[in-house]
C-alpha positions in Angstrom: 50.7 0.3 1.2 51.2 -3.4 0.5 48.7 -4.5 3.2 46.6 -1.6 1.9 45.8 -3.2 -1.2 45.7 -6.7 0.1 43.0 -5.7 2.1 41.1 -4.1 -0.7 41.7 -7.0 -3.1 39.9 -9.1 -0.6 37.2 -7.2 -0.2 36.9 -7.1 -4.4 36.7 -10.8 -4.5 34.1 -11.1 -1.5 31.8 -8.5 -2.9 30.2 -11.0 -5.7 29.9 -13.8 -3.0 28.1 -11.1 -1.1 26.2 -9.7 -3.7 24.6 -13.6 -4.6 24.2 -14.1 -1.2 20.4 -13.6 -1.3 18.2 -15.7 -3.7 15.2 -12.8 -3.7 15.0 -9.3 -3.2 11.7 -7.3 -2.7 10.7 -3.5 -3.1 8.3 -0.8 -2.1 6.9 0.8 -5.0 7.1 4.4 -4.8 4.1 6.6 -6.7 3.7 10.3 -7.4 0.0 12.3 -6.2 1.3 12.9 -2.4 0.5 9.9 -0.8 2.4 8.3 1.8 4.0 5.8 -0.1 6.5 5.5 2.3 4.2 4.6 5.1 5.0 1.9 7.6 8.8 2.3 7.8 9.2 -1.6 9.7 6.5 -3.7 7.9 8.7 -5.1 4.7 11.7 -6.0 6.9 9.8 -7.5 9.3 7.3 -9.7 6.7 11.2 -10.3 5.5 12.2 -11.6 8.5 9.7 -13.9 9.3 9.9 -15.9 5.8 13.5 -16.5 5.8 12.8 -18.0 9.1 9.6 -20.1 8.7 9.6 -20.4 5.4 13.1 -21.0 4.8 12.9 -18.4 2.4 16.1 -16.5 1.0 15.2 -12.7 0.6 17.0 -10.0 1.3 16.9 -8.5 4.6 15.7 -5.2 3.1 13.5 -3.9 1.0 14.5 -1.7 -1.8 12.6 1.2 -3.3 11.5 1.1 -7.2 9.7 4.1 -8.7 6.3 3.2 -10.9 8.2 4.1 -14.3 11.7 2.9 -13.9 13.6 0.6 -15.8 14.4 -0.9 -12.3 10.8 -2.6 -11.7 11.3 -5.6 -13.9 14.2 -6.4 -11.3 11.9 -7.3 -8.4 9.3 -10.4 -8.9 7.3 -8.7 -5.9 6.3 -5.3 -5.7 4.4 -4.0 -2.6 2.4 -0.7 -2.5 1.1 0.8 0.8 -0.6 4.7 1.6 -3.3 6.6 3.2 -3.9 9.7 -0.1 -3.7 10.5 -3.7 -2.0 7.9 -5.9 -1.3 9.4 -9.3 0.5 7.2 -12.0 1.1 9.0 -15.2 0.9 7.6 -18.6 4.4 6.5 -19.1 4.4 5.0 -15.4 1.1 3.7 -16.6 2.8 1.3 -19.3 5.7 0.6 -17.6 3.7 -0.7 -14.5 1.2 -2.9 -17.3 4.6 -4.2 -19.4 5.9 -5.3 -15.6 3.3 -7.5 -14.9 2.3 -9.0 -17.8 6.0 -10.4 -18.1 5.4 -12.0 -15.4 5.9 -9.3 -12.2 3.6 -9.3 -8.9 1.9 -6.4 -7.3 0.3 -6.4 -3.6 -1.6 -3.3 -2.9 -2.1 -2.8 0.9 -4.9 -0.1 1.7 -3.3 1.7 4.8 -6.9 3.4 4.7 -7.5 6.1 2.6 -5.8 4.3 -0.4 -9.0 2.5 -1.8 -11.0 5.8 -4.3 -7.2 6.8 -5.7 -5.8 3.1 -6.3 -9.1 2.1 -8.2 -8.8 5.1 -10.1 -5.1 4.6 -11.1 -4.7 0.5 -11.6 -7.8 1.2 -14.5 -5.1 3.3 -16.3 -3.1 0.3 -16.1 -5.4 -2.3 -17.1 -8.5 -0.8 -18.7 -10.0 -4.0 -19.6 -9.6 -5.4 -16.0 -11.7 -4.6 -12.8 -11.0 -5.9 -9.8 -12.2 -9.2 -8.4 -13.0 -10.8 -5.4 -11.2 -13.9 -4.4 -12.9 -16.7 -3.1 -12.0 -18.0 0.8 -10.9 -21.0 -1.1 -8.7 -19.1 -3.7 -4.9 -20.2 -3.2 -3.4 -17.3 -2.1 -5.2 -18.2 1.7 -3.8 -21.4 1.5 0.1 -21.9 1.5 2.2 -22.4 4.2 -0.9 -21.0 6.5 -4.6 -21.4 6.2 -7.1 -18.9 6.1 -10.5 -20.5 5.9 -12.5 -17.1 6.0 -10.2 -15.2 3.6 -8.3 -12.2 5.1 -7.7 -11.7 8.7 -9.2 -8.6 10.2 -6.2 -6.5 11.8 -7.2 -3.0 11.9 -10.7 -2.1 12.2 -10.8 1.3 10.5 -14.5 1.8 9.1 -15.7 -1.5 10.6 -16.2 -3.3 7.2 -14.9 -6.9 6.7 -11.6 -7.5 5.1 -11.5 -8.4 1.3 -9.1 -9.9 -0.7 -9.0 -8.5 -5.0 -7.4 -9.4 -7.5 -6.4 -8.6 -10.7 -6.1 -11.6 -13.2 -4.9 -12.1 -17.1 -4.7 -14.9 -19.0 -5.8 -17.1 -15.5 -2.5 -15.2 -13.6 -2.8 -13.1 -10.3 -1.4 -10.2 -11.5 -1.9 -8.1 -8.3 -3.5 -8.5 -5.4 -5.1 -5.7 -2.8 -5.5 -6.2 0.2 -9.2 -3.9 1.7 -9.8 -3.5 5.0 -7.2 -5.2 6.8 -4.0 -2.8 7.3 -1.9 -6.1 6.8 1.0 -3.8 7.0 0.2 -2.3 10.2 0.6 -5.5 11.3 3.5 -6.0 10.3 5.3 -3.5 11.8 6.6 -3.6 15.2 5.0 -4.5 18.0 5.4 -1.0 19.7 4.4 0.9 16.8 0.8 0.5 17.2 0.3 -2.2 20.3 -2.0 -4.8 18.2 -2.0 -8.0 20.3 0.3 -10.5 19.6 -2.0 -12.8 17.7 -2.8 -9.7 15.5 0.7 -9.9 14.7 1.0 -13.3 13.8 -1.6 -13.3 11.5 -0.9 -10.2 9.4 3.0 -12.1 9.5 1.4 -15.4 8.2 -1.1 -13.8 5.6 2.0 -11.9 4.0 4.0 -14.9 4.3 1.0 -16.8 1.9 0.9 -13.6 -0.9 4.5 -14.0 -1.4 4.9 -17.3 -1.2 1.9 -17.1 -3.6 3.7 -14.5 -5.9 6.5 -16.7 -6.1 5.3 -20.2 -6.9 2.2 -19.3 -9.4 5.0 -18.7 -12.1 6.7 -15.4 -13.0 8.2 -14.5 -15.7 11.1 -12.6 -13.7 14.4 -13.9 -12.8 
């Protein structure tokens, strides 16, 4: 009984030590409408991966899941969205996605094809005033750690279009970013999931490695 509780009392005092170990934690936004939001089960942990070793980064080895509306969004400085269907955000999520980022939260929206007519649709609920922009090849976000000269790299071809890079911005702040014609996420997964050369990889790895580096050094507002 004795060693019982020793043992437990232990494990009591390591669980705070355990619980700080990790400096960042990131999360898959989960949506209502039927879409796929769960889509590309070893992208996150992978992107995860590779920061904390290039980058020296200190992010949780998992991602978590956050619904649009909860209280539990404003925990997470980075927020990432993937899907092929129907995104639906109702008015309350609505709000509670606006209030997240303008206090300083980060959104990247990662069109796993199919996303593009519902996601347009539901971020103008969000931000009414706002419509997506284009970011220039020379915008930041393609220059961090890793340099993309011509924007976005091209990883999936899908309907043959080039890849684009929006944004949404207030007050001179990337607010969220989405990712068009790319499947970033894709490439993120592994290898054997969908066979994309190596160098595919690698640069889907390196271009997620920029947006949250990106997301993390323009200034949030969320500890």
């Amino acid at each position: 009984m004795k060693r019982t509780l020793l043992l437990l009392f232990i494990v009591l005092l390591t669980m705070p030590a355990m619980a700080q170990r990790y400096s960042l934690k990131i999360a898959k936004l989960k949506y209502n409408g039927g879409g796929d939001w769960y889509a590309n089960k070893t992208s996150l942990p992978n992107l995860i991966k590779f920061c904390n070793q290039n980058l020296n980064m200190n992010i949780k080895p998992d991602e978590d899941v956050v619904e649009v509306g909860s209280p539990e969004l404003f925990s997470y400085p980075f927020v990432h969205m993937t899907g092929h269907g129907n995104v639906v955000f109702y008015d309350a999520e609505a709000q509670n996605l606006r209030n997240y980022l303008l206090s300083g939260g980060f959104l990247h929206i990662d069109d796993n094809y199919g996303l593009d007519k519902y996601i347009r649709k539901e971020m103008k609920k969000v931000f009414p005033e706002y419509e997506f922009v284009e970011l220039p090849f020379d915008h930041p976000i393609y220059r961090q750690k890793f340099t993309f000269k011509n924007g976005l790299p091209k990883i999936h071809e899908h309907d043959n279009k080039p890849p684009q890079g929006f944004g949404i911005i207030h007050e001179g702040r990337l607010v969220c970013f989405y990712s068009y014609e790319t499947d970033l996420g894709n490439g993120w997964e592994d290898a054997e999931v969908h066979n994309d050369p190596e160098n595919k990889r690698q640069d889907a790895l390196k271009m997620g490695a920029n947006i949250i580096t990106f997301a993390f050094t323009q200034g949030s507002g969320l500890q």
